[in-house]
N, C-alpha and C positions, 0 to 999 in steps of 0.2 A: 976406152972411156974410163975413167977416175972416177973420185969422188967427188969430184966438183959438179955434178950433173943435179938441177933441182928438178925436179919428180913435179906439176902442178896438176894435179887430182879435179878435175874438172868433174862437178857431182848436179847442183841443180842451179851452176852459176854459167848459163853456155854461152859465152861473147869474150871478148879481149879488150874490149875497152871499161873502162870503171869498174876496172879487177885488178882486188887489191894484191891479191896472192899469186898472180903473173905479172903486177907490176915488179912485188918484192922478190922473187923469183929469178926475173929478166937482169935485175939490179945484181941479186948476188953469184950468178955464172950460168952457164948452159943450162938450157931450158929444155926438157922432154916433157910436152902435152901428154894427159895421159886421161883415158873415158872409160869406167871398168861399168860392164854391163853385167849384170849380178841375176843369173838365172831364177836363185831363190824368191830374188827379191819380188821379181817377175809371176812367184805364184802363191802371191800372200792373195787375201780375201778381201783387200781394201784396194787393190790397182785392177787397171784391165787395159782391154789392146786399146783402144782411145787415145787412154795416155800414152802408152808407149808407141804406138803411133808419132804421135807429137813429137817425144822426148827423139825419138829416131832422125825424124824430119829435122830438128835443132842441133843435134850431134854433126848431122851432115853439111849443116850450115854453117857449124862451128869452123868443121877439117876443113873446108873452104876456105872459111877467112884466115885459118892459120897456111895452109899453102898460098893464098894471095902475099901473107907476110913473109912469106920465103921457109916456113917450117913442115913439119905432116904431123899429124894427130894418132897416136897410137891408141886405137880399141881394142880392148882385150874382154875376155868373156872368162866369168867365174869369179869365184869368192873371193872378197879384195884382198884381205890376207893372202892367200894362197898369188893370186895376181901379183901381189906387193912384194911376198919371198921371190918367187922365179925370176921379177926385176933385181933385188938384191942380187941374185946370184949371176945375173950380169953384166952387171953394171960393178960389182963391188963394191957400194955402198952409193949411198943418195941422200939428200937432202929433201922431204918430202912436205910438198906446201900445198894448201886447199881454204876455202872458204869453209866457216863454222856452218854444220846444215842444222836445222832443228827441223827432223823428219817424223813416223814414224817409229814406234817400238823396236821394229826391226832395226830401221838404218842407227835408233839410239843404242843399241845391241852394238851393232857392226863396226861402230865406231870405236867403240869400249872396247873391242878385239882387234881392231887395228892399233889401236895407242897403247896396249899390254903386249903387242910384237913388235913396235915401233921401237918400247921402252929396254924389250929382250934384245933387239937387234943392232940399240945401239944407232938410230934412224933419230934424226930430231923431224920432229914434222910442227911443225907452225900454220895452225888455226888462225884465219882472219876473221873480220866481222864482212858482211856485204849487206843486213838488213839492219835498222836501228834495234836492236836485238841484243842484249847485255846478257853472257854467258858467265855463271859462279859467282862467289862473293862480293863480287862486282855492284852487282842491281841494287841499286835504290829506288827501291817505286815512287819517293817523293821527288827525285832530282830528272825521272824519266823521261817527260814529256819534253824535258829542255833537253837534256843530253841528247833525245831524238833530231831537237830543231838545229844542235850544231852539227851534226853529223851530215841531215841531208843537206845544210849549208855550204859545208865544205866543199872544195872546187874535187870534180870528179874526175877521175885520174883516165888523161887518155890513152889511149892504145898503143902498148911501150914500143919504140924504136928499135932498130937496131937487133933484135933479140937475136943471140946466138943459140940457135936449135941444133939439138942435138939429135943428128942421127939414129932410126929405133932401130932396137935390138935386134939381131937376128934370132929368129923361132918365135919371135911374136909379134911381126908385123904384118902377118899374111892375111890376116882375116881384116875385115870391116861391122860394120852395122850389120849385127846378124838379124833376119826377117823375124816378122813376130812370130809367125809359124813356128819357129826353132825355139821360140820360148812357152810352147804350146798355147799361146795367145790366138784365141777366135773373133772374128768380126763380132760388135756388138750392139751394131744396128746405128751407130754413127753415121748419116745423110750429110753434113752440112758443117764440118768442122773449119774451125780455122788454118789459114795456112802458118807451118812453123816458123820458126827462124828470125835471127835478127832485123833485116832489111822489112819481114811482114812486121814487127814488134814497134820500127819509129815510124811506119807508113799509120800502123794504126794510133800512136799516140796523136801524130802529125796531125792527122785528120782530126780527131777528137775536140786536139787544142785549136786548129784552124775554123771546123765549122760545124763538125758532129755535136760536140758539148753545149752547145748554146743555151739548150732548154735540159739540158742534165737536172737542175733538180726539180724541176713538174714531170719528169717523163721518165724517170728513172723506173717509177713503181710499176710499172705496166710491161710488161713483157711484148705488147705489140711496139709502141714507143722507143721501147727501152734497148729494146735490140740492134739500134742505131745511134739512139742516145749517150750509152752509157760507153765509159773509155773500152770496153772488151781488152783490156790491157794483162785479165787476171791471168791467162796463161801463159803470158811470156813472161810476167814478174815470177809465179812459180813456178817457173824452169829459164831463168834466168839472160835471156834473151836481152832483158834489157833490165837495168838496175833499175831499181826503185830512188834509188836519190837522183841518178836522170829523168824518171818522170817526175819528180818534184819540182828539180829546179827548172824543166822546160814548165812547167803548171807556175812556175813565180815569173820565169820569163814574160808567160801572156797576161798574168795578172795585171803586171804593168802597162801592158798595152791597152786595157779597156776602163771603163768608167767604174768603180769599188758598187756604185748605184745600179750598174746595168744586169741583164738576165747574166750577160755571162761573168759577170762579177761574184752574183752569185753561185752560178756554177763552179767555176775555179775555187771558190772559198769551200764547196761542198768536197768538189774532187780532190783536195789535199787533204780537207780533215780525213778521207777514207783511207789515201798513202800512210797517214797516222795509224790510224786503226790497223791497218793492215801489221804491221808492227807490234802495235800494243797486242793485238789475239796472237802472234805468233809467240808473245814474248810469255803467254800465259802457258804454252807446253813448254815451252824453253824452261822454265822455271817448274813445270809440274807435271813429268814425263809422262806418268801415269792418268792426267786426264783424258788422255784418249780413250779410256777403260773404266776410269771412275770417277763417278762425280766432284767436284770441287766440293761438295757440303753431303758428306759422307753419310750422313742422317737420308739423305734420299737413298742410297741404296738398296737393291731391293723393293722399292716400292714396284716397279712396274714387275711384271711376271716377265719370261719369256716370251718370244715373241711368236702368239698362233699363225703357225704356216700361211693360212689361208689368207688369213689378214694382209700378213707382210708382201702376198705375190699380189694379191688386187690392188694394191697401195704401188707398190713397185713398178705392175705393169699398165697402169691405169686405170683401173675396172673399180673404181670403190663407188660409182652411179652419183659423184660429186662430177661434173661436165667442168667447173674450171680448173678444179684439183688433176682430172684426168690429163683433160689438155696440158696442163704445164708439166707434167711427170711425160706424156709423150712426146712433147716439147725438146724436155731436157735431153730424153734417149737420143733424139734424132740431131739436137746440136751439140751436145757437150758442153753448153754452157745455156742458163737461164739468170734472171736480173736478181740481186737480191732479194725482194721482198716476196718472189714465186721462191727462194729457198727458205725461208721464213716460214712462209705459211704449208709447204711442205711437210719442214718438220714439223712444225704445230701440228697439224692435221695427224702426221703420225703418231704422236704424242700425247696429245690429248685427246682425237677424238677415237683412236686406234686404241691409246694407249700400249703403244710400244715401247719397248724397250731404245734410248736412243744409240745404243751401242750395236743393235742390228739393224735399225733402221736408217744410222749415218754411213754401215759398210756400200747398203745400196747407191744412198747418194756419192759418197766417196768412190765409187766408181763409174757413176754417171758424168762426175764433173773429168772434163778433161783438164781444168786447173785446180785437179786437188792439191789444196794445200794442207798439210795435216794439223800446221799451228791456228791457224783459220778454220779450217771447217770442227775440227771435234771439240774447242770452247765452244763455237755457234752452235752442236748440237746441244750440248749442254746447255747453252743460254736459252735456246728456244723449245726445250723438255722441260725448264723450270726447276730447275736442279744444282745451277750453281750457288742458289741462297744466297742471291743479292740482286739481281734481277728482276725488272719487273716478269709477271706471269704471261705470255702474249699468246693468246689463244686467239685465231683467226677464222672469222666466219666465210667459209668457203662459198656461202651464195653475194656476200654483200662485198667481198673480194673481188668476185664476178662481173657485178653490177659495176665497180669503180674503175676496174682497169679495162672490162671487156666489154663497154655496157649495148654494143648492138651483136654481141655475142658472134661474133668474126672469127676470133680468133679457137673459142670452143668449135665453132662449124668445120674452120678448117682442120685441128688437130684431132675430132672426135665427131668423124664421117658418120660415125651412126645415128646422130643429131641435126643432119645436116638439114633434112625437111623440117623438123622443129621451127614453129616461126616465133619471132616477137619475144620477149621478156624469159617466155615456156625453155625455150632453151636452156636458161641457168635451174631452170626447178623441174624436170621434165618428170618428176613424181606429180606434179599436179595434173597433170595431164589423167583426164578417167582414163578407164582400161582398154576403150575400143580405140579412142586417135592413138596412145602407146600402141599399142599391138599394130599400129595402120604407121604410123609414123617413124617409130625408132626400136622395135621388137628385139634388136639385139642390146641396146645397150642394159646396163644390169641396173637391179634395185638399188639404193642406197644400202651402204652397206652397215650402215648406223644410222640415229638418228641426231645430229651434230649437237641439238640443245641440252639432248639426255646426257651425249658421251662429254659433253664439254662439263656442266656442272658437274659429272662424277668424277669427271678427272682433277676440276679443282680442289673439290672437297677431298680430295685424297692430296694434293697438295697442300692445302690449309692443316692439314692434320697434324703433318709434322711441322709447316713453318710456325704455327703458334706454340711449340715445346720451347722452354728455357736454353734449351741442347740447340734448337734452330737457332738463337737469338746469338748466343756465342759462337756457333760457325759462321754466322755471317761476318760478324763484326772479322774474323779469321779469315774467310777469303777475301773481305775487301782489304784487309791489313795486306795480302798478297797478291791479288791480281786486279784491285781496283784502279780504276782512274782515278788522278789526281787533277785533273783539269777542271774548272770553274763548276758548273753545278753537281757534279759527280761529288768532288769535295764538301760540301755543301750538303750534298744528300747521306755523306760517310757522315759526319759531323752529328746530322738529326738522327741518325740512326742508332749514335751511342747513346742517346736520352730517350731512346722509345724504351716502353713497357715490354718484357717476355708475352710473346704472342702476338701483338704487334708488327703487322708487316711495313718498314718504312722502305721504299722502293730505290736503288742506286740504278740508273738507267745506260752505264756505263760511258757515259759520250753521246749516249744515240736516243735520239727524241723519239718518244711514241709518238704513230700518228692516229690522228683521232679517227680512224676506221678498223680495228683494231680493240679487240672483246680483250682488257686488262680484267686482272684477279683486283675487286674492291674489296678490301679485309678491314674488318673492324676488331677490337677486341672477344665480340661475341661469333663470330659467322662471318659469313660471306655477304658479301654488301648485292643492292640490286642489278649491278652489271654484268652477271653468269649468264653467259648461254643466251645470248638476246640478238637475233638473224633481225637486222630491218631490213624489209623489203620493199624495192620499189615500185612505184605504182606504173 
């Protein structure tokens, strides 16, 4: 083998069609697949076997479709430098291509040590895009939202022909997909995960756009609903199973097929603005590596303490004596994935009524989601800890929460069996209950572990503290100058925001509509307005 062998570093992009960097690759000479499975990476505090579970299952489906294409998939294990020299020193040099990833710390790390041996080596290695995701000088926040719409416009590149594959090396094609075990990776109490790989990735789009989506935006909020409703699309987009501009353009496909008037009109309009989103949050660590760690409006740091042990395990493992909160946190363990607004009100709950830290409290969800995405999920922690200082404040009342998605309380019975004799309405408040039917009816499950009215007002008002300083008013204006939306009322909300008064909180809701169930921070110049900490309950 020569030089002419291009190297395509398959990392969270796993399929062969509408891949940019196997297309360009296949174009400039022999093709070596190549999947480095990175031990380290494997024993960071934000992954677990779930995902890698997953990621295994899609690797395998990959080497599939590349032996259906007449090539084999070379998996290697260890540090990709280290991986990337011993190919060097076989090959005699290479051409090395991969999609741009915006990962964690780590993989931002890893990359930064790959392109300084790339650079030593004499190795050109060529980054592609594959998310509407603008890397370095590049970005313009005000041109974003368009550059996003010709990108997922453009025709997506199918699954190149022809490819001349090149035979792997010998002394590194012996191994495969090493077990998780070998990565000291334990079960994690995962029941009900999805299945990996491509073919599961347009079965489940297919569905979605064919008949799943219909009632997508009423049913989205409900995790009973929503389990069916929603695309469940989020973990193949984040291990790449299937491009994101292929589920756009198949989502404009059906568009045209149904009435702009009808439910699924409206669905379709909803499930692209999230393809958008999904983009716009990743594009906020792409640009701000360090938000994983630290807040966007640096003035909040430090406010929450560390995070007490006790807190963080009854929150984690269900036990906070909140019945829908518990449910959906056992929910989430046993499928690896819950709907939006059960991650919403999650974090809230840990947030504000826990007051935790979102930096310990998003490692736990960050390994409950088997589609963690880290551009995704660590703004959303941020956004819903109240800490990016542009945001509205979204404190979630965990009993009226209850009441709207669960309201014959089904879905608490089934997830939170020690409730199960609880009848009627009693179930969402099962503190009401005097001491003798608890002791007679649900004896194991635990007190509240807070009082939601108390913990939510202190948590705002420690909010409110700093967002009325001057220091607040000029960070905001500063992160929406960098990570705001530019789209119709966002703009609009940027706009009123540079004529508000210091102290003054004027709300940028980033694209995403508050719903009116949903306890928002009302600030006036003076204090907190009358919407803190206010549970309606139903009769």
């Amino acid at each position: 083998m020569g030089t002419g062998v291009s190297v395509v570093w398959f990392k969270r992009d796993l399929r062969i069609a509408d891949h940019a960097a196997l297309t360009a690759a296949s174009a400039a000479g022999t093709v070596l697949p190549l999947v480095i499975v990175e031990p380290e990476y494997w024993s960071l505090p934000d992954v677990s076997h779930r995902q890698y579970a997953f990621l295994a299952g899609c690797i395998e489906d990959l080497a599939a479709a590349i032996v259906a294409a007449g090539g084999r998939l070379l998996v290697c294990v260890g540090p990709a430098v280290e991986v990337l020299e011993a190919l060097r020193r076989r090959l005699g040099g290479f051409a090395l291509w991969s999609h741009e990833e915006t990962g964690n710390r780590w993989t931002h790390a890893r990359d930064r040590a790959v392109r300084r041996w790339a650079r030593a080596q004499g190795v050109a290695w060529t980054e592609l895009r594959q998310f509407g995701v603008i890397r370095g000088p590049a970005l313009d926040r005000d041109r974003w939202a368009a550059h996003w719409d010709r990108m997922m416009a453009a025709p997506s590149l199918p699954q190149p022909r022809g490819i001349a594959w090149a035979a792997l090396p010998e002394g590194l094609a012996a191994g495969g997909v090493p077990a998780a075990a070998a990565l000291h990776l334990a079960p994690d109490g995962l029941r009900h995960g999805q299945a990996p790989g491509r073919a599961a990735a347009l079965e489940t789009l297919g569905s979605f756009l064919a008949s799943r989506g219909e009632d997508y935006t009423r049913a989205m909020s409900s995790p009973v609903s929503g389990e069916a409703a929603c695309s469940r699309l989020s973990p193949y987009l984040a291990y790449g199973c299937v491009s994101i501009r292929e589920a756009a353009q198949a989502a404009w496909r059906r568009q045209r097929e149904v009435p702009a008037a009808s439910r699924w009109g409206a669905a379709l309009r909803s499930f692209i603005a999230r393809l958008h989103w999904h983009c716009h949050f990743i594009q906020k660590l792409e640009a701000e590596p360090e938000a994983e760690w630290r807040p966007f409006a640096r003035i909040y740091e430090g406010m929450r303490p560390p995070a007490d042990p006790a807190r963080l395990a009854a929150w984690a493992e269900g036990r906070t004596g909140y019945p829908f909160i518990d449910a959906a946190m056992r929910y989430l363990a046993a499928h690896g994935w819950i709907n939006f607004r059960m991650r919403a009100m999650l974090m809230s709950f840990a947030s504000h009524d826990l007051f935790l830290p979102w930096q310990e409290s998003g490692l736990v969800l960050a390994r409950l989601f088997t589609d963690y995405e880290p551009g995704i999920h660590w703004p959303q922690c941020q956004m819903q800890s109240g800490e990016t200082g542009i945001n509205t404040v979204r404190v979630y009342s965990p009993v009226k929460q209850g009441f709207d998605q669960d309201p014959a309380g089904r879905f608490i019975r089934l997830h939170v069996p020690e409730l199960a004799a609880v009848a009627g309405a009693l179930v969402h408040e099962p503190w009401r209950l005097d001491a003798a039917e608890r002791a007679r009816l649900c004896p194991e499950y635990p007190a509240r572990i807070v009082i939601h009215e108390e913990a939510a007002r202190a948590a705002k008002a420690a909010l409110f503290a700093r967002r009325q300083l001057a220091e607040a008013q000029r960070e905001a204006d500063a992160v929406q100058g960098r990570h705001g939306s530019r789209r119709g009322r966002a703009r609009q909300q940027r706009d009123t925001r540079s004529r508000a008064a210091p102290g003054q909180l004027v709300l940028d809701l980033d694209g995403v509509a508050v719903a009116p169930d949903v306890e928002t921070m009302k600030v006036t110049r003076t204090g907190l307005g009358d919407g803190v900490g206010v549970t309606k309950r139903r009769p």
